[in-house]
N, C-alpha and C positions, 0 to 999 in steps of 0.2 A: 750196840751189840749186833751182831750177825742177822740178818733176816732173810731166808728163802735159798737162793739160789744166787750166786754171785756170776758176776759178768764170764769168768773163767770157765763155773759150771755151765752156763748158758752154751757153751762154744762146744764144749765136749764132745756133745753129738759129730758134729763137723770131724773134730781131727781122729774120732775113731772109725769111722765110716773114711778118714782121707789114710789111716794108716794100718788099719784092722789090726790087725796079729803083732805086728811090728813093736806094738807097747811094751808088750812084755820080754820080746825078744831084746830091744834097747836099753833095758835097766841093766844096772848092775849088779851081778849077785852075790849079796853080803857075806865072802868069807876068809873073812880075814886082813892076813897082811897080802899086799898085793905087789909085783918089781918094782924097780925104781927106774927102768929106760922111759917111763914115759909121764909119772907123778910125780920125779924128785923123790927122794929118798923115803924110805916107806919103814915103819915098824909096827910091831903088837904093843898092842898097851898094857898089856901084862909088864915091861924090858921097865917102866917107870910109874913113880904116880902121879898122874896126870888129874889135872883138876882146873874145871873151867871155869876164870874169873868171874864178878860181877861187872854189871856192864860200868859201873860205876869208876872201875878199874881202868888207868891210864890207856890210852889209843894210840897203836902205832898210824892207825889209818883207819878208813872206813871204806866198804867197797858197795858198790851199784850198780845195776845194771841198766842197760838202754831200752826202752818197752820197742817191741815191733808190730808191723804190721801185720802181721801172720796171725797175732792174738788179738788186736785192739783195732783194727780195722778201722772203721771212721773215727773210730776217739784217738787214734794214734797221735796225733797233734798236742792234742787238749791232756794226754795222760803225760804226755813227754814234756811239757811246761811246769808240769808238777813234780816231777823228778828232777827235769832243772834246779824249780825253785828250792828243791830240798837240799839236792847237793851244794847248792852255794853257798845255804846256809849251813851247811855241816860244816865247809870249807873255810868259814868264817874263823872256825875253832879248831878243825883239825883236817889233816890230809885225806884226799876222796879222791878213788882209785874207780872210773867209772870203766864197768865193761861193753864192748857195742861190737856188733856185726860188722866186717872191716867197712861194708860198704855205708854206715852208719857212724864213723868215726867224727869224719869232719864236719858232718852238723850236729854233733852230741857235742862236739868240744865249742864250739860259735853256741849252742844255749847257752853251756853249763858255766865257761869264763874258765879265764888263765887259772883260778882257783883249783880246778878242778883236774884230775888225768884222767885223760880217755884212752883207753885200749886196745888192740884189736883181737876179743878174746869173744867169739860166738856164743848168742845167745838165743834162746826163745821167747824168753818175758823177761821181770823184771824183777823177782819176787828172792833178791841177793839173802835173806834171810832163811832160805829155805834151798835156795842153790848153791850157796855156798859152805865154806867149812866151818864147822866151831872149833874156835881155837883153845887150847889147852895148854896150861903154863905146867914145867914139873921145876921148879927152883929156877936156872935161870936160860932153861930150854922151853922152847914154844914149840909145838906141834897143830896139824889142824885136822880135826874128825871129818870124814864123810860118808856122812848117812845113806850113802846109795840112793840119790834123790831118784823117787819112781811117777814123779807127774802126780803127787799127791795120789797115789794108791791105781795109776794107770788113768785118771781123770783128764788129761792134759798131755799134748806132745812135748818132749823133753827130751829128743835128741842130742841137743845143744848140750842144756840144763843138766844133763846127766853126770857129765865131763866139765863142768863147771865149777865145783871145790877143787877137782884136782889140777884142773890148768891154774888154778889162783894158788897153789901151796906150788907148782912148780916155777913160777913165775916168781916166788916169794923166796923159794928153794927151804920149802919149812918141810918140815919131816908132816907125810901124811898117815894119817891112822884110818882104814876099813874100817869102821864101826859092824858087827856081827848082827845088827838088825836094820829095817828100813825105817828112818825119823826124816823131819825137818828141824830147823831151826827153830822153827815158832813153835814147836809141839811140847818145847823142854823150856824152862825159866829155871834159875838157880840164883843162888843167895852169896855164893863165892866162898862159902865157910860149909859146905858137903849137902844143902837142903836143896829139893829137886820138886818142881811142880809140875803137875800134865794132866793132860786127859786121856779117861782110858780111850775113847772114841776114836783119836788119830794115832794111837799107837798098838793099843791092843787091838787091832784090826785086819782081819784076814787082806787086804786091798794091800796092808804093807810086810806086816808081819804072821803069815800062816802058819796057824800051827803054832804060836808062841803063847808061853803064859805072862802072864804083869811080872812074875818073877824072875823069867828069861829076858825080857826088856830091863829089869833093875839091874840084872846081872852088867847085862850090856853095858849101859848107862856108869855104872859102878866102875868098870873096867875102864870106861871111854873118857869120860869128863867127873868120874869123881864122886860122884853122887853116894853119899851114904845112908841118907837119910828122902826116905819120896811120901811125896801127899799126891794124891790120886783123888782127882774130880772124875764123876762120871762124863761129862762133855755130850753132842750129840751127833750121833754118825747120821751119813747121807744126807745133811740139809746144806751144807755149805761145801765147797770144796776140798776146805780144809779139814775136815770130820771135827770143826771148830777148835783151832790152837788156841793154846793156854795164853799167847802173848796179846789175845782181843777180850781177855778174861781179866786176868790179874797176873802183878808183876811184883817182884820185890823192889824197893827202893833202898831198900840196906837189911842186914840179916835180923829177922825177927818182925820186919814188918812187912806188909802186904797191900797192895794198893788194887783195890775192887772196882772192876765199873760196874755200874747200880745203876740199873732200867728206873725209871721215875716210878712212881707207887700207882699213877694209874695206866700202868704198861699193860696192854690185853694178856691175859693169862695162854702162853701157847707154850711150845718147848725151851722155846730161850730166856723166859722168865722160872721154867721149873729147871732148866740147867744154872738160872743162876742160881736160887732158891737151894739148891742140891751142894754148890759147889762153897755158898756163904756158909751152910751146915758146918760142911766140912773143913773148912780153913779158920769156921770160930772155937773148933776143938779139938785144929792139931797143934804139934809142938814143932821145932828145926829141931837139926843134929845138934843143939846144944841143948835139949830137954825143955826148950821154954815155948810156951804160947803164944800163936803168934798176934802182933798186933794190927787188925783192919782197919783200913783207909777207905773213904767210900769217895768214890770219884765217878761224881754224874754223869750221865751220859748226855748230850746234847736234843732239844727237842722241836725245834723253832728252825729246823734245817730245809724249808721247802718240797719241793717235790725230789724225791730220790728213787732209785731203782730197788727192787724188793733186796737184793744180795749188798745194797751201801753197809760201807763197816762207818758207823757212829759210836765208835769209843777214844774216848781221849787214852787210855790206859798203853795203845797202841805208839807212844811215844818214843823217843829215842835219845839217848843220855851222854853227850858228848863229853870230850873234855872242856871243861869249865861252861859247859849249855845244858840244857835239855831243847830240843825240838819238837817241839807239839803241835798237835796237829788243830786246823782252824775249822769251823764248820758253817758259821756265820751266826750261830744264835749268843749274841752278843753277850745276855747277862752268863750261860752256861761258856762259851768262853773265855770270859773277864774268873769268873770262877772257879775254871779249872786252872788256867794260869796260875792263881794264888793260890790254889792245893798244891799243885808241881812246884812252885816257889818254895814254899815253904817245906815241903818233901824233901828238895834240894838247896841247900840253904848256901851261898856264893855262887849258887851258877844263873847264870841268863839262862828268861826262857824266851825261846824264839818262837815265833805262830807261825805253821803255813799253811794255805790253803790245798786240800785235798779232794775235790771238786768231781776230779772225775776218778784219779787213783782209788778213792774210796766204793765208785760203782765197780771196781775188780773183787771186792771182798777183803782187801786188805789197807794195808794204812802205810807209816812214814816207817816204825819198826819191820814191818815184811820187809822193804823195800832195802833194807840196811843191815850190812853184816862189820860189825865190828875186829881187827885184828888189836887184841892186847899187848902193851908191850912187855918187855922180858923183864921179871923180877931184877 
């Protein structure tokens, strides 16, 4: 789980003191549908019903980003070996569409191998999960939501990042949808049958959304990707960057069950054991949009990981479900591991699971899921 302040937060100070004012003047402001001269074709999601598959759901591709130096400074090497390593193993299974700074193209394409496409589509960091779009199927049309990515609530420069879902759906020429509030990626998990999981901390949060209630965010949600049904963990704002997304918490592995990562029993009692405490309550006594309760999976968290940075993300739960893989992430404590492997095995029954090491990607606060945005393919 989450602990402290992650590499990202750490930096903060820096880019708001390099950009002052500028944060907020660069987001985008969520209203609506927006033209089409410069996203590729644009509608309201009101015109269909749009509903966002489970990850589980066939892959036209997978997209990535290139880390830089702007955010990762001396680990830039060492975090870019890790995004390598992931995308090749994505590429093993299915097409990986990587994005990089043009001046970043030809050594992102000499890591990543012929496997991979590299881009030249500007970026800030690397967190494709949360700069990118969620894609939403209505029968056998695809569209892609964007959230108005704001640097996780003006935390983080995101010039780039901003314009990042929508050079990928124009690039894709998918019809783009405004989403009417500010989310990421990670802050929403869905079950592909209308069940919606979050935290109130990164969504009901004045940093993204002022002024909104939990029910103007379902509304949204409702209208955007479908959601008809939501369970709502408390979560915890200002200790990590991400005001803790749902996808370092728990994940659906098909509708009706739930996969938890679980602090070990003698994990010191501080916020991120009372936000799990908070959120196991609540997912052992709700129901999905089919009326039924859900079933929990407890998926340990690693503990035997040596020395790490107070913001390391040590949750396996942060994995990524290809077609015919899951990609999980490696942490070195061998028997926790070996163990998670065979929970994800058996969660996913015919797919390879593949291990990689997250070494240093994991001292950003996030994992191999941030790092990966899925395009669905067309019913």
């Amino acid at each position: 789980m989450v602990v402290g302040v992650s590499r990202r937060q750490a930096l903060q100070g820096a880019f708001l003191a390099a950009v002052g004012g500028a944060l907020s003047a660069c987001g985008s402001s969520p209203t609506g549908v927006e033209g089409t001269s410069a996203s590729g074709p644009s509608t309201s999601a009101g015109k269909a019903k749009w509903l966002m598959p489970e990850e589980t759901h066939p892959h036209e591709r997978t997209f990535m980003s290139w880390p830089t130096e702007l955010i990762w400074k001396s680990d830039t090497a060492a975090v870019r070996e890790d995004i390598a390593g992931i995308a090749r193993a994505i590429g093993d299974f299915e097409p990986v569409v990587l994005l990089a700074n043009p001046q970043d193209v030809e050594a992102a394409q000499r890591a990543c191998g012929s496997q991979v496409e590299v881009v030249p589509i500007p970026v800030d960091d690397l967190w494709a999960r949360d700069t990118g779009p969620a894609f939403v199927l209505s029968g056998k049309d695809i569209a892609g939501v964007d959230f108005n990515f704001n640097g996780w609530g003006g935390k983080q420069e995101h010039s780039r990042d901003r314009n990042v879902a929508r050079r990928i759906l124009a690039r894709e020429h998918v019809t783009r949808i405004q989403a009417p509030i500010v989310a990421e990626g990670g802050s929403i998990e869905v079950d592909g049958a209308g069940t919606l999981m979050a935290t109130e901390s990164s969504l009901v949060n004045d940093n993204r959304n002022p002024g909104k209630s939990r029910a103007d965010i379902e509304r949204a949600l409702s209208e955007t990707v479908g959601a008809t049904t939501f369970i709502w963990v408390k979560g915890v704002k200002g200790k990590d960057i991400t005001d803790y997304h749902i996808d370092a918490l728990a994940r659906f592995s098909e509708p009706g069950v739930v996969v938890v990562s679980t602090p070990p029993e003698d994990a010191p009692q501080d916020v991120w054991t009372a936000a799990y405490d908070q959120a196991h309550k609540v997912l052992s006594s709700a129901v999905d949009s089919r009326g039924k309760k859900l079933e929990l999976v407890e998926l340990p968290e690693p503990v035997d990981i040596g020395r790490r940075g107070e913001g390391f993300l040590a949750t396996y739960v942060n994995y990524y479900v290809v077609n015919g893989g899951v990609i999980l992430p490696r942490f070195g404590d061998k028997k926790a591991d070996k163990d998670a492997a065979a929970i994800v095995k058996e969660l996913y029954p015919g797919r390879e699971v593949v291990q990689v090491p997250v070494d240093t990607l994991g001292e950003g606060g996030g994992g191999i899921h941030c790092s990966t945005q899925q395009m669905p393919k067309r019913n």
